[in-house]
Structures are given as structure tokens and as C-alpha cells.
C-alpha positions in Angstrom: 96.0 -29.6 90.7 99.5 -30.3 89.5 99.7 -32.8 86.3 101.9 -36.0 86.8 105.2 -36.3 86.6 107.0 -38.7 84.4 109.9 -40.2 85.9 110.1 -43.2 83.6 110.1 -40.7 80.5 112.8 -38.8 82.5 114.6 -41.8 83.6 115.0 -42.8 79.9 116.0 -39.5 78.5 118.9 -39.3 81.2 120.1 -42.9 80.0 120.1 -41.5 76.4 122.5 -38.6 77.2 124.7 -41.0 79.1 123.4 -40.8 82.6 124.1 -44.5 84.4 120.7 -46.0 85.6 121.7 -45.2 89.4 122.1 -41.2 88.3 118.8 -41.2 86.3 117.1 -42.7 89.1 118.7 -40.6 91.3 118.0 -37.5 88.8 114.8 -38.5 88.6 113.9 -39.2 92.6 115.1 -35.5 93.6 112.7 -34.1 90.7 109.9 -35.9 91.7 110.5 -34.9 96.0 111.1 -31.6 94.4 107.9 -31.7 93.3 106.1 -33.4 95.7 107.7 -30.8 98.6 105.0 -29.0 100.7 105.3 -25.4 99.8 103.0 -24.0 102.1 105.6 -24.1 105.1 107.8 -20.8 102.4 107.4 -17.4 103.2 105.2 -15.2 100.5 105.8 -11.7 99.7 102.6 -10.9 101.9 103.9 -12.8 104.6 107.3 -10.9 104.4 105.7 -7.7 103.8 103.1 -8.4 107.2 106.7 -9.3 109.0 108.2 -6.2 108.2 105.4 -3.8 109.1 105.9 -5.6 112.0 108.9 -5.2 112.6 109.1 -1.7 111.7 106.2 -0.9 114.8 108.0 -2.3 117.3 111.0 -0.3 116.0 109.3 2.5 117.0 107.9 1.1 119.7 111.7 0.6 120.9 113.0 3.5 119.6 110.2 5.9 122.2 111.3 3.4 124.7 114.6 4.4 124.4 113.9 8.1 124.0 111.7 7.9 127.4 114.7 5.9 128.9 117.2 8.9 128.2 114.8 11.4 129.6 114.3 9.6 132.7 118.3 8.7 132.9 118.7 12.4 132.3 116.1 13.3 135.1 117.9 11.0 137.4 121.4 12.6 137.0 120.2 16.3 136.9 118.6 15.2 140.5 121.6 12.8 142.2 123.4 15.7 140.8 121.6 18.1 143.0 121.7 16.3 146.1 125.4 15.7 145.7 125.8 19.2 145.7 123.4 20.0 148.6 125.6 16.8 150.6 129.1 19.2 149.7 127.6 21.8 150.7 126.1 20.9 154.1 129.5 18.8 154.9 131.2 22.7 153.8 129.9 24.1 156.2 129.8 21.7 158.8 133.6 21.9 158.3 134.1 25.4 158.5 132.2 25.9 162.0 134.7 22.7 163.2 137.6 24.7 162.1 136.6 28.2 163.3 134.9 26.4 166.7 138.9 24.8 167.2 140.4 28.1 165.9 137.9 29.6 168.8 138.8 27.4 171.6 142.7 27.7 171.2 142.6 31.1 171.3 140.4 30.9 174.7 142.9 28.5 175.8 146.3 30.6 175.0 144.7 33.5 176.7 143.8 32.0 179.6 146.9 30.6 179.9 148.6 33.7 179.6 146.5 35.0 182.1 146.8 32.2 184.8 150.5 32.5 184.0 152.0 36.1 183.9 155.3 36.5 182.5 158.1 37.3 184.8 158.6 35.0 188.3 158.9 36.6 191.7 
């Protein structure tokens, strides 16, 4: 338990250096709340030491969440990747049998045309 505080001894010795008697009360009533504060709402060095092992798990905590994150982002990629590339591929070669199918059936047509109509007239 704290001893009292004298405000009135206070008070007086404030007057004495040249404090007005408003100031020395005033002086006076901020010592005494000072006092009188409840100091078991601060932080202690145990409490900030608790906070910061804390803290420092669920860094880690985030920082394999975020490592675990990358590898599945990177998984992701590697396999959308992939199946872009199979999706080129088939559309390729889907292409290439259009082009050589039309190549095809122009040439059928130009012969047969050159067969239903033989140059020279009668």
C-alpha cells in the first residue's frame, strides 16, 4: 500500500515559489489523479514479451501459408499451362485437316471440271 499523499503540503510549497493558488491546486490535483490512476490497465514487459512470441508464431504461421500458396499458384499455372497447350494443339490440327480437306476438294473440283469440259469446241 501506497503512503498518502500531501496535497496541502504541496499546495503550500507551490505558493512559496510563486505558484497562484489556482496553479497549486491545479499542480497539486494532476499529482494526486497521477497517483491515484489505475495502472493495472499498462502493458508489462511480460505482457509485451507474451505479445511478441505471439506475434512472431503466427508470422510463421503466415509466412508457410504463403509458401503453401506459391506452390499451389505455381501448380495451378504449370497445369492451365498444359492444357492451353493441349487446346493449341488440338485446334492445330483441326486446322490443318480443314486446310488440306479444302486444298483436297478444289483440286477434285478443277479436275472434274476439266474433265466434263475438254478444251477445244467442235
Amino acid at each position: 500500500m501506497t503512503a498518502p499523499l500531501d496535497t496541502l503540503r504541496i499546495a503550500k510549497r507551490l505558493k512559496d515559489v510563486g505558484f497562484s493558488e489556482a496553479q497549486a491546486e491545479a499542480v497539486t490535483d494532476v499529482l494526486s489523479a497521477t497517483r491515484d490512476a489505475d495502472l493495472s490497465q499498462l502493458a508489462t514487459k511480460t505482457d509485451l514479451a507474451a505479445l511478441r512470441a505471439d506475434l512472431t508464431g503466427q508470422l510463421a504461421a503466415t509466412n508457410t501459408d504463403i509458401a503453401a500458396l506459391r506452390t499451389a499458384s505455381k501448380t495451378d499455372l504449370a497445369l492451365l499451362q498444359s492444357q492451353i497447350e493441349t487446346a493449341l494443339a488440338t485446334t492445330k490440327a483441326e486446322i490443318i485437316r480443314w486446310v488440306f480437306g479444302t486444298a483436297l476438294g478444289l483440286a477434285a473440283m478443277l479436275i472434274a471440271a476439266v474433265k466434263l469440259f475438254p478444251p477445244g469446241h467442235p
